[in-house]
PyMOL Python script that loads the backbone (N, CA, C, O; Angstrom):
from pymol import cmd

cmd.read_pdbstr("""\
ATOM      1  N   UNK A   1       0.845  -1.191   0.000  1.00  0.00           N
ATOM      2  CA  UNK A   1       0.000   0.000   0.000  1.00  0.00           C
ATOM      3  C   UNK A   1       0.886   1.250   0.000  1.00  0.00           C
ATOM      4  O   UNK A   1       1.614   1.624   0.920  1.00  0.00           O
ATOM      5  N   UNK A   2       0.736   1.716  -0.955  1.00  0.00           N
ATOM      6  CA  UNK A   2       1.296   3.555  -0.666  1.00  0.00           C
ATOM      7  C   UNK A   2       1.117   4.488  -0.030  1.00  0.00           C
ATOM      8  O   UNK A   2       1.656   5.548  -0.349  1.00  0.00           O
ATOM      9  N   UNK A   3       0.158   4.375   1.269  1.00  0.00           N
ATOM     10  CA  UNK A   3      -0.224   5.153   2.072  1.00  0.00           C
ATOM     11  C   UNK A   3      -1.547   5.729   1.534  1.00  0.00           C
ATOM     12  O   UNK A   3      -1.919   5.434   0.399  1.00  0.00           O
ATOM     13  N   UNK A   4      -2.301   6.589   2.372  1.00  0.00           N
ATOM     14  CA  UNK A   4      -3.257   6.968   1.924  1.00  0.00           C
ATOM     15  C   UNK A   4      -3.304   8.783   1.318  1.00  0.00           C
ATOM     16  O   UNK A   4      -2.731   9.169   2.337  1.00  0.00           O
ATOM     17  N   UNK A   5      -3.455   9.710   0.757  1.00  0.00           N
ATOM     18  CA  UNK A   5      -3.581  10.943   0.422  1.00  0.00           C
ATOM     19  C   UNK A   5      -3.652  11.596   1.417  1.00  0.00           C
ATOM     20  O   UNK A   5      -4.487  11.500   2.316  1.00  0.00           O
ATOM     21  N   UNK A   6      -2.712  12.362   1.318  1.00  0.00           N
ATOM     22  CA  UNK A   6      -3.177  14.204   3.055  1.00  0.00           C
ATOM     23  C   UNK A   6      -3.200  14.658   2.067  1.00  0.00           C
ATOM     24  O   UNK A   6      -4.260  14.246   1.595  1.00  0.00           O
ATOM     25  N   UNK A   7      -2.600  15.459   1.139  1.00  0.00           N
ATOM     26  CA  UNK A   7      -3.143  16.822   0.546  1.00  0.00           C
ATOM     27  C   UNK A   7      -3.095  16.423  -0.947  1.00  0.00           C
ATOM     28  O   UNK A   7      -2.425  15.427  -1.220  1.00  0.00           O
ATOM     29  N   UNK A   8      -3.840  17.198  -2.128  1.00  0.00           N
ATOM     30  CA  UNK A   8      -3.285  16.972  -3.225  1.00  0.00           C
ATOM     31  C   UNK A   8      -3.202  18.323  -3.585  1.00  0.00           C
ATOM     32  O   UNK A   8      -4.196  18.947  -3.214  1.00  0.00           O
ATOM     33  N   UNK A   9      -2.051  19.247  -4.399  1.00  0.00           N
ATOM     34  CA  UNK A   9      -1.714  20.036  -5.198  1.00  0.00           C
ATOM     35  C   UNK A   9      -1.658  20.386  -6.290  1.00  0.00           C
ATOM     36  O   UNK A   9      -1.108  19.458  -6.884  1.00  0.00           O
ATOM     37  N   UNK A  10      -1.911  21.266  -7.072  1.00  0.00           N
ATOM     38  CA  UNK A  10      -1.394  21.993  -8.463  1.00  0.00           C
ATOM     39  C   UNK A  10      -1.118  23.094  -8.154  1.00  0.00           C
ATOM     40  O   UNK A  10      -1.839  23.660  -7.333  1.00  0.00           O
ATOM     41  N   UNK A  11       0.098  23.813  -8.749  1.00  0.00           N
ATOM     42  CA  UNK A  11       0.437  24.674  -8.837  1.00  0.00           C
ATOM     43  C   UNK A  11       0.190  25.323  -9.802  1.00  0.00           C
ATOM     44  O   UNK A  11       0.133  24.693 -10.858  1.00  0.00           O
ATOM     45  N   UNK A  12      -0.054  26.816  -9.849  1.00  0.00           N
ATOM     46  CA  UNK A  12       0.141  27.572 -10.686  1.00  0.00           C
ATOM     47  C   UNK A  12       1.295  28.645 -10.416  1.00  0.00           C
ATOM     48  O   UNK A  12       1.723  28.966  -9.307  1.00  0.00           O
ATOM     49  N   UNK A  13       1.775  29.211 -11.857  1.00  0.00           N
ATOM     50  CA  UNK A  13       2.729  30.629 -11.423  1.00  0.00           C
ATOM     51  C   UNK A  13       2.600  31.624 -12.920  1.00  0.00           C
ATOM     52  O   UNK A  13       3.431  32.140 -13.668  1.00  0.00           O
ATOM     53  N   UNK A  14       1.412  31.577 -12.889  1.00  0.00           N
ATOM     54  CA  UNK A  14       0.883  32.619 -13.992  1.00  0.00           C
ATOM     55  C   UNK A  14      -0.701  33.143 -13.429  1.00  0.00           C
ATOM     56  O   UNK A  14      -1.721  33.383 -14.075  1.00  0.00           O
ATOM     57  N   UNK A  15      -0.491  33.191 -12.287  1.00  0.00           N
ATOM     58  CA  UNK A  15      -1.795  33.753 -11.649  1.00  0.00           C
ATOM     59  C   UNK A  15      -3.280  32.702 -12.079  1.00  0.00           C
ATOM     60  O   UNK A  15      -4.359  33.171 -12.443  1.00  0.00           O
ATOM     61  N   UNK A  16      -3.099  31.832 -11.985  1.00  0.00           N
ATOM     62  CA  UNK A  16      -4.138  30.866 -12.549  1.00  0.00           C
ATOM     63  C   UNK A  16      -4.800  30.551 -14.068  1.00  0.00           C
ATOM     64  O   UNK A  16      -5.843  29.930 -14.272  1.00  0.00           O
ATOM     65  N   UNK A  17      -3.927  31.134 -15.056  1.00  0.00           N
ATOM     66  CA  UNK A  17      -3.904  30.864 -16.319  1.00  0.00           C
ATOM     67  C   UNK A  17      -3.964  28.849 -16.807  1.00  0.00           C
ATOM     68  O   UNK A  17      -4.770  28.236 -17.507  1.00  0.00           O
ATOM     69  N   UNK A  18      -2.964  28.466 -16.190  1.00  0.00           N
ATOM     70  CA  UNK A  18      -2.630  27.375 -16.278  1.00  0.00           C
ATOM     71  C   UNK A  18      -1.858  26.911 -14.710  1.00  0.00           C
ATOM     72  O   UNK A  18      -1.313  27.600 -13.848  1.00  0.00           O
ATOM     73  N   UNK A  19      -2.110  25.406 -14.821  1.00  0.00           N
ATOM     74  CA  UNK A  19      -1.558  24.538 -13.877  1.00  0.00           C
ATOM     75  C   UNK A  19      -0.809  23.720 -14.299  1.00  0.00           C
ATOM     76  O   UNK A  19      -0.831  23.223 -15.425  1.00  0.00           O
ATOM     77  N   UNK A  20       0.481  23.338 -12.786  1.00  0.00           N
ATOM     78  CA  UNK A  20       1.365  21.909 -13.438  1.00  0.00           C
ATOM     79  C   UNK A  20       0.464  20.752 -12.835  1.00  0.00           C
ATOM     80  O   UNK A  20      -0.657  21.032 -12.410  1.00  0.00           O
ATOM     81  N   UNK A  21       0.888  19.614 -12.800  1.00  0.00           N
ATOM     82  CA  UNK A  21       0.869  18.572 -12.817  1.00  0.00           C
ATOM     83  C   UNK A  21       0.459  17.975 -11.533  1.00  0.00           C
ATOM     84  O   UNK A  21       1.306  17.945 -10.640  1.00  0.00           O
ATOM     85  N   UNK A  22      -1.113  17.333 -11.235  1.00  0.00           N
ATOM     86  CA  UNK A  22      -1.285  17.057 -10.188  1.00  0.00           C
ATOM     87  C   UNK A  22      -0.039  16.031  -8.760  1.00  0.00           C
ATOM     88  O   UNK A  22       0.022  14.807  -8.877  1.00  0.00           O
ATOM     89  N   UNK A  23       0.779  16.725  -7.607  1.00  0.00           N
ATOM     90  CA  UNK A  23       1.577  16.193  -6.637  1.00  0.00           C
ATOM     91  C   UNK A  23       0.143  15.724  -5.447  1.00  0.00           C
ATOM     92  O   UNK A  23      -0.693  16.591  -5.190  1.00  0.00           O
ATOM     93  N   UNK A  24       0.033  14.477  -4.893  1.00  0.00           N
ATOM     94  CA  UNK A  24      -0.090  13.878  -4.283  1.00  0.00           C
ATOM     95  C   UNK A  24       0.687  13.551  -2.916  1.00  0.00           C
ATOM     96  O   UNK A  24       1.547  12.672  -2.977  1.00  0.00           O
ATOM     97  N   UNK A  25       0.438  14.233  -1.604  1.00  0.00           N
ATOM     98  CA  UNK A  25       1.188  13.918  -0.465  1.00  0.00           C
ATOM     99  C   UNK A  25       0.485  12.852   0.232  1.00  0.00           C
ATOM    100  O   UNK A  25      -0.644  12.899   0.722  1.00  0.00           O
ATOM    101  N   UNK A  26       1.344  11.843   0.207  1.00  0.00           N
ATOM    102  CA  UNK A  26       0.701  10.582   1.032  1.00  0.00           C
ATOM    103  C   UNK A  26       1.288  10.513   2.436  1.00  0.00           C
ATOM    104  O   UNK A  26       2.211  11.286   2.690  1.00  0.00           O
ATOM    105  N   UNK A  27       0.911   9.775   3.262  1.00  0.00           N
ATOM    106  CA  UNK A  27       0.906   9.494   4.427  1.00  0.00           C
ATOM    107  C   UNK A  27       1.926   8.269   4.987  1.00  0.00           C
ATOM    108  O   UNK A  27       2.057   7.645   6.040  1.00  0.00           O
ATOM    109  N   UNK A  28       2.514   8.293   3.776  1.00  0.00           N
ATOM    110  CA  UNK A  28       3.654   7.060   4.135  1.00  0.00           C
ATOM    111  C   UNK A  28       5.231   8.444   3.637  1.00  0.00           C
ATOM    112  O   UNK A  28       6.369   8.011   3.820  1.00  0.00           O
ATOM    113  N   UNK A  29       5.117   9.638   3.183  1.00  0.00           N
ATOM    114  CA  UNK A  29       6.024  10.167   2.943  1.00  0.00           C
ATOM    115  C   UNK A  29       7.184  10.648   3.988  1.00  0.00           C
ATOM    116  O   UNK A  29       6.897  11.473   4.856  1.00  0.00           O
ATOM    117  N   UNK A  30       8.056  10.293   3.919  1.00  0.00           N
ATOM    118  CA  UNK A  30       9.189  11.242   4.947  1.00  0.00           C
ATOM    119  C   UNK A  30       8.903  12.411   4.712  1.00  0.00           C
ATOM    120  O   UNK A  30       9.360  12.715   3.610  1.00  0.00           O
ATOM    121  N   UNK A  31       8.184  13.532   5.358  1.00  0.00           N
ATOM    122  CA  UNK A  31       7.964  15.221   5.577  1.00  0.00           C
ATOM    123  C   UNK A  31       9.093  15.584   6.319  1.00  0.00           C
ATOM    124  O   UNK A  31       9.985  14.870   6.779  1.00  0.00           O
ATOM    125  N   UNK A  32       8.923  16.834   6.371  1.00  0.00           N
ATOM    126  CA  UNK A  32      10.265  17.449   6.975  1.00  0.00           C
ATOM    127  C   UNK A  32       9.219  18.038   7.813  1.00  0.00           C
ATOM    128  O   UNK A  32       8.071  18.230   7.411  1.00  0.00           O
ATOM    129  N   UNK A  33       9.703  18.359   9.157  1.00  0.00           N
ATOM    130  CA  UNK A  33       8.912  19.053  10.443  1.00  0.00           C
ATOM    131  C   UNK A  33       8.570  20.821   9.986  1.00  0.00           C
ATOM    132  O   UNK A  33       9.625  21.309   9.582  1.00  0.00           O
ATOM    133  N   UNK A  34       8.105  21.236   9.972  1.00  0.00           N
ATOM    134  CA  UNK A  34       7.967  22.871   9.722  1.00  0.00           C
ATOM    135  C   UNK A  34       8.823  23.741  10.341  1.00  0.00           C
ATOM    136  O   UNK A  34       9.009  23.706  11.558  1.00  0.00           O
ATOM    137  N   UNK A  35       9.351  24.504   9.623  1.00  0.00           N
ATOM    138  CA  UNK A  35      10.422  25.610  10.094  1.00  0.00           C
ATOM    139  C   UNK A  35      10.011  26.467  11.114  1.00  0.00           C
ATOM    140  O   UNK A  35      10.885  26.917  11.855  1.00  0.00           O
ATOM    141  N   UNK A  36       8.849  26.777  11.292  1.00  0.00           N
ATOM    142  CA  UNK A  36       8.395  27.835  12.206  1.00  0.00           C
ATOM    143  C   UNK A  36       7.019  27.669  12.127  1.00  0.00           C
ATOM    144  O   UNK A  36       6.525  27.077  11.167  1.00  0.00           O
ATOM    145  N   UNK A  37       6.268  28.175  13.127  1.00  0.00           N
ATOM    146  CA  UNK A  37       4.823  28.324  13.874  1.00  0.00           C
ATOM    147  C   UNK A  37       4.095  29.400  13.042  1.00  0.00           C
ATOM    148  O   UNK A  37       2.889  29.379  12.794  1.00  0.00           O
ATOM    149  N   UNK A  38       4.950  30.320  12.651  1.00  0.00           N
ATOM    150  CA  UNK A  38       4.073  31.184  11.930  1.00  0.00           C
ATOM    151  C   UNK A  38       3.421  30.963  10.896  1.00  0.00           C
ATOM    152  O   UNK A  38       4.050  30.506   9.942  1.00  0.00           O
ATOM    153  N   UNK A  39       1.778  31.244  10.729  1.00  0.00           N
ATOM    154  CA  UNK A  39       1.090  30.703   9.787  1.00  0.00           C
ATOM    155  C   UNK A  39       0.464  32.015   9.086  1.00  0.00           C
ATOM    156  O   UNK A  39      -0.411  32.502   9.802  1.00  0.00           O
ATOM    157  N   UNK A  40       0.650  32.652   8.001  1.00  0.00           N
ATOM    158  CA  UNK A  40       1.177  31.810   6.823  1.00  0.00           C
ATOM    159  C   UNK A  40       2.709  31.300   6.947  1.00  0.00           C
ATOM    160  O   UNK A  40       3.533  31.563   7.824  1.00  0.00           O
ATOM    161  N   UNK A  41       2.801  30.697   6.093  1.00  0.00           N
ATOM    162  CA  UNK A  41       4.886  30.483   6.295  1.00  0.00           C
ATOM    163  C   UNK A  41       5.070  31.188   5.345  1.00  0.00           C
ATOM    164  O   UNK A  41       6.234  31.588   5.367  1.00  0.00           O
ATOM    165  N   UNK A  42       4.355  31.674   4.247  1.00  0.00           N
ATOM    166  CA  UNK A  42       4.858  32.673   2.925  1.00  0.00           C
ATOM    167  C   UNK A  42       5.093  33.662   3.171  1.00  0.00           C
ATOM    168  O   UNK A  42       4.201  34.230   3.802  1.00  0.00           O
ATOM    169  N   UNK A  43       6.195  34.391   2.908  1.00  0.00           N
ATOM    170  CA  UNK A  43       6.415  35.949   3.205  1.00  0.00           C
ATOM    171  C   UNK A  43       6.568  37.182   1.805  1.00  0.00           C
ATOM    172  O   UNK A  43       7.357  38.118   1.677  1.00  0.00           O
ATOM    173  N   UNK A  44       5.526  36.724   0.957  1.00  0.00           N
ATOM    174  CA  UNK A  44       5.350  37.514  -0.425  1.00  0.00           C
ATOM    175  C   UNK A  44       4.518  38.978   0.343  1.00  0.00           C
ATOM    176  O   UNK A  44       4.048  39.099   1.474  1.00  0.00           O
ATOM    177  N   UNK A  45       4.574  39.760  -0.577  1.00  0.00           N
ATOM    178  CA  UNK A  45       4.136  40.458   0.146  1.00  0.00           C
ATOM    179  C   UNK A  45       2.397  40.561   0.108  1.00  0.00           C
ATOM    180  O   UNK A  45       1.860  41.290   0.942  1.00  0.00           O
ATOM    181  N   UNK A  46       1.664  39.911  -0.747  1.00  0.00           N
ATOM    182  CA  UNK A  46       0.600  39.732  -0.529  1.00  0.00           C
ATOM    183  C   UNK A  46       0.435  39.036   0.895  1.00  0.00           C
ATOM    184  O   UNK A  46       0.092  39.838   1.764  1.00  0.00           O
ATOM    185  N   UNK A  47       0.590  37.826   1.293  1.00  0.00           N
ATOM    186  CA  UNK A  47       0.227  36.587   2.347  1.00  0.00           C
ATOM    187  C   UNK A  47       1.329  37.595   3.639  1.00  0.00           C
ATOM    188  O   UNK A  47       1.680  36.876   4.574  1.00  0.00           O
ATOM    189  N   UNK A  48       1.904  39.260   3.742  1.00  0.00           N
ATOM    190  CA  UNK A  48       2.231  39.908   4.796  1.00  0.00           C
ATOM    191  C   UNK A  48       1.595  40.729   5.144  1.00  0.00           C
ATOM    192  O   UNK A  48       1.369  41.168   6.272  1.00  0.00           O
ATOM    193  N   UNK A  49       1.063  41.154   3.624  1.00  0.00           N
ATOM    194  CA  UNK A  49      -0.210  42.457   4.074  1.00  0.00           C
ATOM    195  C   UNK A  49      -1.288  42.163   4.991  1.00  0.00           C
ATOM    196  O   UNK A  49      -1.573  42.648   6.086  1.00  0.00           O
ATOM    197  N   UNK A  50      -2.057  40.850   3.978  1.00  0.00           N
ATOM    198  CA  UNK A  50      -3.131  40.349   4.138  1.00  0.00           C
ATOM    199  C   UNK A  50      -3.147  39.715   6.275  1.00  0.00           C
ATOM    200  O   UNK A  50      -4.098  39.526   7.034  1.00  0.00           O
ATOM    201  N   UNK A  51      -1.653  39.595   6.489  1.00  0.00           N
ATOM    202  CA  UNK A  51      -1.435  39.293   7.984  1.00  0.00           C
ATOM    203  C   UNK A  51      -1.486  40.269   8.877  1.00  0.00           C
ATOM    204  O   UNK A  51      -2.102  40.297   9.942  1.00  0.00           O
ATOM    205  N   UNK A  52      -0.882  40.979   8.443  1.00  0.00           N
ATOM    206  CA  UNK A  52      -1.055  42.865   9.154  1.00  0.00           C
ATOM    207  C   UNK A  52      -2.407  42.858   9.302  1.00  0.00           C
ATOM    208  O   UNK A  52      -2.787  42.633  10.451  1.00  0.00           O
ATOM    209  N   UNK A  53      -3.359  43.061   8.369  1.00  0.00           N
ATOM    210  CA  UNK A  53      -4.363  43.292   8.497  1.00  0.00           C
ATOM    211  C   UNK A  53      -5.221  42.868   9.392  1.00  0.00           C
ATOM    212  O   UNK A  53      -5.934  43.582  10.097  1.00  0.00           O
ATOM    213  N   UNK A  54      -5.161  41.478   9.380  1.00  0.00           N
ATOM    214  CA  UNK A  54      -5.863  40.699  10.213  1.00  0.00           C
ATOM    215  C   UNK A  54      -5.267  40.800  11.761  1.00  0.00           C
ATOM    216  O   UNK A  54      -5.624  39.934  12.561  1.00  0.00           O
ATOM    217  N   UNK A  55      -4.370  41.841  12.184  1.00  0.00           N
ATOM    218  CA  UNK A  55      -3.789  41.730  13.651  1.00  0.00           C
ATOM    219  C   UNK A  55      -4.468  43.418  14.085  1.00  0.00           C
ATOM    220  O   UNK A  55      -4.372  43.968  15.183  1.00  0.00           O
ATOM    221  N   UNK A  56      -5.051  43.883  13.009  1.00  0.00           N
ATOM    222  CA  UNK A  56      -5.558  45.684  13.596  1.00  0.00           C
ATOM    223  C   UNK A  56      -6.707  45.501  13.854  1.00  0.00           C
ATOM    224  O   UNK A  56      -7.419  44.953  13.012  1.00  0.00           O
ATOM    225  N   UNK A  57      -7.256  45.925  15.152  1.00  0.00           N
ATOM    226  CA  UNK A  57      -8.827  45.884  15.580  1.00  0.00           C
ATOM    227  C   UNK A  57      -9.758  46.942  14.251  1.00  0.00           C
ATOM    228  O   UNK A  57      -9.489  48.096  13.920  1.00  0.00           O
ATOM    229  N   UNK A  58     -10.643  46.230  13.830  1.00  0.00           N
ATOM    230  CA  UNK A  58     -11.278  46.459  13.198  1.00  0.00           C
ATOM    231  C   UNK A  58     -11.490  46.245  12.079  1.00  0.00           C
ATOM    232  O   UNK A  58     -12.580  46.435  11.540  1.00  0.00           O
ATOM    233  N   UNK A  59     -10.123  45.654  11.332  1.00  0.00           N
ATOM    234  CA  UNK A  59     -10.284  45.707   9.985  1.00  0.00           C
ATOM    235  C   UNK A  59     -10.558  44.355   9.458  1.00  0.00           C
ATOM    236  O   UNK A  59     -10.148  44.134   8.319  1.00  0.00           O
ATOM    237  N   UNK A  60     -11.370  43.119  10.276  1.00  0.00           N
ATOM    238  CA  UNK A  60     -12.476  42.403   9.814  1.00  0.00           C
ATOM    239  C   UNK A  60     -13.214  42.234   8.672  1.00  0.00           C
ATOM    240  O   UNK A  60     -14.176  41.466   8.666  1.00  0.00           O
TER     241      UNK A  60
END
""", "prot")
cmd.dss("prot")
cmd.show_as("cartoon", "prot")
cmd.util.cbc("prot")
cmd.orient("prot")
């Protein structure tokens, strides 16, 4: 058995024009532990704004 599916992926990097190739993370994979607690882990500046935001009272 190959384990069973945790996540499945496609990527895009043309803003959703097109996608690659469906990746499959199974449950039998060696993962690597996460670098840090902070969620998002992306630091583009969209996924920093969008974090700011969400830490100022009010802007809900």
């Amino acid at each position: 058995m190959k384990g069973r599916p945790m996540m499945t992926l496609r990527v895009s990097r043309d803003s959703g024009k097109t996608y690659g190739p469906t990746r499959v993370i199974r449950s039998t994979e060696p993962l690597m532990p996460l670098e840090t607690s902070v969620w998002p882990p992306c630091q583009c500046p969209r996924c920093v704004s969008a974090l700011v935001a969400s830490r100022q009272p009010g802007m809900r």
